[in-house]
C-alpha positions in Angstrom: -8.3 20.0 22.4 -10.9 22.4 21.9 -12.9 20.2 19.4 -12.4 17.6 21.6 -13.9 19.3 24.2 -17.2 20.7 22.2 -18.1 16.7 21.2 -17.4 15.4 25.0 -19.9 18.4 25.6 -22.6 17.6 22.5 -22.9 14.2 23.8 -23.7 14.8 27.4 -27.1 15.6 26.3 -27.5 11.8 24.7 -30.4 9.9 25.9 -29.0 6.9 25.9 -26.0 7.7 28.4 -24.3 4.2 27.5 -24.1 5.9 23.8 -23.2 9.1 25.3 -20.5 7.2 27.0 -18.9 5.6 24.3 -19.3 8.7 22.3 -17.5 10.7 24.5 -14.7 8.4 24.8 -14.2 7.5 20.9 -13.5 11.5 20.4 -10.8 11.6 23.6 -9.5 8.5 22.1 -9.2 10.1 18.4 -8.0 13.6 20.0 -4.8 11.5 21.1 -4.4 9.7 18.2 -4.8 13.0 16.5 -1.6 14.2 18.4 0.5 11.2 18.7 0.6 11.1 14.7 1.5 14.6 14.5 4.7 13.7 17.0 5.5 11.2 14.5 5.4 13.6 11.7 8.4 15.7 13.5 10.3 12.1 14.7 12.5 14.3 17.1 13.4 11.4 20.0 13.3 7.8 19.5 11.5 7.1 22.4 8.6 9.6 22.2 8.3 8.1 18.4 7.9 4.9 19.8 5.6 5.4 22.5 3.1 7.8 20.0 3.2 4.3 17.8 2.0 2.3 20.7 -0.4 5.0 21.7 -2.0 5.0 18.2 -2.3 0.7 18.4 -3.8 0.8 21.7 -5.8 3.9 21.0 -7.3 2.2 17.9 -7.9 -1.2 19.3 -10.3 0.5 22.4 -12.0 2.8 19.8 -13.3 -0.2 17.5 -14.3 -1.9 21.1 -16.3 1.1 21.7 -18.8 1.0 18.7 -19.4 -2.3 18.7 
């Protein structure tokens, strides 16, 4: 979370805020894929394990919309 936090931070001073933006958003989407693939490293509950798979798909497919 913290490193998450310091890159959000970092690119608030972007000039070009659409950059910025998508920036921002790329590292909150990879912080929560970060954590969802931990979860699935412990596989404790069935459900959780599927909903950190979906989370990653999801997660992935808006990160590759955001740098293009």
């Amino acid at each position: 979370m913290e490193k998450m936090s310091r890159g959000m931070a970092a690119g608030r001073t972007t000039a070009n805020f659409d950059h910025g933006f998508a920036n921002m958003m790329a590292k909150q989407h990879q912080a929560a894929i970060d954590m969802a693939q931990i979860k699935l490293e412990h596989r404790r509950y069935l459900e959780i394990r599927r909903t950190a798979q979906e989370l990653i798909q999801k997660q992935s497919k808006e990160m590759t919309g955001l740098r293009t």
